[in-house]
VOMI-533748 format. One record per residue (C-alpha): residue number from 1; x, y, z. Coordinates in steps of 0.02 Angstrom, whole numbers, plus 50000, padded with zeros to 5 digits. Layout:
% VOMI-533748
[NUM [X Y Z]]
...
//
This chain:
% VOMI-533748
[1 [49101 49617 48847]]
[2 [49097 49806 48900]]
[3 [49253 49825 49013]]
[4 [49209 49895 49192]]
[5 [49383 49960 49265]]
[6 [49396 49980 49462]]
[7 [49527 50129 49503]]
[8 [49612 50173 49662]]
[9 [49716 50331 49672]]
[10 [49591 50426 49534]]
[11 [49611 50590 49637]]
[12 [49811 50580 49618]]
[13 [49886 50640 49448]]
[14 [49936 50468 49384]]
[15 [49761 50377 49420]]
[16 [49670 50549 49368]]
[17 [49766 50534 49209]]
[18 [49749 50375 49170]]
[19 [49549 50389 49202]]
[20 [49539 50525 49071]]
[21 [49648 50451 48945]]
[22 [49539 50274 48960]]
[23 [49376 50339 48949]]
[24 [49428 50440 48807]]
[25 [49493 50301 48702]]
[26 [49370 50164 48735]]
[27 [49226 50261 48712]]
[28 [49113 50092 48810]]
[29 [49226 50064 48964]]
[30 [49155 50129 49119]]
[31 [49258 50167 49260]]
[32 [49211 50150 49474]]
[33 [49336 50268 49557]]
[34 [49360 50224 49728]]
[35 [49374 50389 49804]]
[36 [49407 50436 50008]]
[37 [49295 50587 50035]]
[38 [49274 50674 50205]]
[39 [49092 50715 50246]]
[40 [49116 50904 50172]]
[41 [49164 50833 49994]]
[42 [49048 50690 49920]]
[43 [49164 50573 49807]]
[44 [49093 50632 49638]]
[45 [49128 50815 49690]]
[46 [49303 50791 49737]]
[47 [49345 50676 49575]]
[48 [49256 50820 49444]]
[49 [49360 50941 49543]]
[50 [49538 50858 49517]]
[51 [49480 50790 49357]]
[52 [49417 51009 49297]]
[53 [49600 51038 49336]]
[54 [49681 50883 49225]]
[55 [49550 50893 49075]]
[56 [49434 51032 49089]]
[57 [49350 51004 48931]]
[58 [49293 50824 48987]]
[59 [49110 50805 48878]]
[60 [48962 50742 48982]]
[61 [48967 50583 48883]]
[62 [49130 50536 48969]]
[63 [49062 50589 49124]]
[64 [48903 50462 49118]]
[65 [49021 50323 49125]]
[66 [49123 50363 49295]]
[67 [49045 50303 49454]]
[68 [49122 50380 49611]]
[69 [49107 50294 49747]]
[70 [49177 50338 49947]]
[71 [49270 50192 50021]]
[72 [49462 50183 50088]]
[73 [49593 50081 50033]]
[74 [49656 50061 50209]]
[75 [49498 49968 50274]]
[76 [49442 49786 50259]]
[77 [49296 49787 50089]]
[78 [49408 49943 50065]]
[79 [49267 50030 50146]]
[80 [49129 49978 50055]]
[81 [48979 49926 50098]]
[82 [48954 49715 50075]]
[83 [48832 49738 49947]]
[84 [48934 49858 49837]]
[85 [49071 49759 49874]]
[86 [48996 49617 49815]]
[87 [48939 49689 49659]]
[88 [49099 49758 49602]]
[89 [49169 49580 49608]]
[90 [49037 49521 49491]]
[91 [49051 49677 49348]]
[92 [49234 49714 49386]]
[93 [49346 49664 49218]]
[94 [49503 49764 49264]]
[95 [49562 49819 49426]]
[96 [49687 49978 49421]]
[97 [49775 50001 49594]]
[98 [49871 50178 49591]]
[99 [49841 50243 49772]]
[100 [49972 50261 49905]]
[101 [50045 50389 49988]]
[102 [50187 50473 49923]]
[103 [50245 50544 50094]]
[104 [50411 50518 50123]]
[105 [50433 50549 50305]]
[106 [50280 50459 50386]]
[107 [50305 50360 50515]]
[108 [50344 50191 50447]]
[109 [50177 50067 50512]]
[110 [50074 50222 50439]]
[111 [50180 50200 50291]]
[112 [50159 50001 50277]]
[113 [49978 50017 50312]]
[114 [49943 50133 50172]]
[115 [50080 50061 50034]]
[116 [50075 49876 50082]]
[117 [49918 49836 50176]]
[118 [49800 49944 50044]]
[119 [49872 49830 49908]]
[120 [49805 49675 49987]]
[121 [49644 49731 50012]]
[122 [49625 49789 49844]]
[123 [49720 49607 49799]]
[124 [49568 49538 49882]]
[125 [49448 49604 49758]]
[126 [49533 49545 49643]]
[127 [49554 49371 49698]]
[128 [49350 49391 49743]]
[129 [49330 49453 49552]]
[130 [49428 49323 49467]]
[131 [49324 49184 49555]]
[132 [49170 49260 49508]]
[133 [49252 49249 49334]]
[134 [49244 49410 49259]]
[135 [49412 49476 49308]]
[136 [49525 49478 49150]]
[137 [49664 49598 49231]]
[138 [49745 49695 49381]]
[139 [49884 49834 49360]]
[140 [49979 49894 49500]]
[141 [50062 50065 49470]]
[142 [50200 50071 49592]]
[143 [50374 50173 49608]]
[144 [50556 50171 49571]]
[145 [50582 50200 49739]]
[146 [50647 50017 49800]]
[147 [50803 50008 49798]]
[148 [50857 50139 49946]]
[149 [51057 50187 49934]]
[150 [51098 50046 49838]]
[151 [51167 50132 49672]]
[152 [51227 50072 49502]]
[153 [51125 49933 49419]]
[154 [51008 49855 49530]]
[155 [50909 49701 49512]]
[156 [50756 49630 49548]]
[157 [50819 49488 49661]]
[158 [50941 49624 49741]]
[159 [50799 49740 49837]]
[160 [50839 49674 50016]]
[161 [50869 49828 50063]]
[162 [51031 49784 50131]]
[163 [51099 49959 50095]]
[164 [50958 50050 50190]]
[165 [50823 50173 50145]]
[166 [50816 50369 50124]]
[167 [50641 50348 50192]]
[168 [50496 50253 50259]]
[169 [50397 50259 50084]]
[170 [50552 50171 49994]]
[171 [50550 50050 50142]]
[172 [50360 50005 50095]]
[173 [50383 49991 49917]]
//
């Protein structure tokens, strides 16, 4: 089974990274790059423009299997249309979630929408995915920012954030 691979964040340097570096080693994975485009910039032209930058040498081959598609991580159907929606849960076999935002000063329900609430809906995908049964695995990039002012060795179990946060984005992670 060809894998299809669903990728938030592919505009960002980790997810645009990590597109390039899968579609050049598995040379039959295809890859649907959710992508939030303003009405100036259509998805596919604002991907090939971060992706010129990353890998400018990317061969047309490689460039067959990316679908770009508008939607927003924010939204319910992060955006997309039901039908689209509903036929990335049947072809999806890995989901990829690298969006957020990495401001550190927004205000913090801006913050949780976009760090916490985006991971759910893209959670619910995969939930809709693995039901369908095609779903073999999610990946979450995240941070190291979630501990706040708490220094030394931390924990898992110890992120309470007992010691406060720098910031709102630690405070969502």
């Amino acid at each position: 089974m060809k894998k299809v691979i669903f990728l938030t964040g592919a505009t960002g340097i980790v997810g645009a990274n990590l597109l390039v570096r899968i579609l050049e080693r598995d040379k039959t994975a295809k890859v649907v790059a959710l992508i939030r485009a303003n009405f100036e910039k259509h998805p596919r032209q604002r991907l090939e423009d971060v992706l010129h930058i990353i890998s400018p040498d990317l061969n047309n081959e490689i460039w067959s299997r990316i679908q770009a598609v508008s939607g927003d991580i924010t939204l319910e159907n992060l955006g997309i249309d039901d039908a689209l929606y509903s036929e990335f849960s049947e072809r999806v076999t890995h989901i990829i979630h690298s969006a957020a935002s990495v401001q550190f000063q927004l205000p913090l329900e801006e913050a949780r929408r976009i760090n916490f609430q985006c991971t759910e809906n893209v959670m619910s995908l995969a939930k809709e995915a693995y039901r369908i049964g095609r779903l073999q695995r999610v990946a979450y990039i995240s941070t190291a920012y979630v501990a706040g002012k708490k220094s030394g060795r931390i924990y898992e179990d110890e992120l309470e954030g007992l010691h406060g946060f720098s910031n709102t984005y630690e405070r969502t992670k």
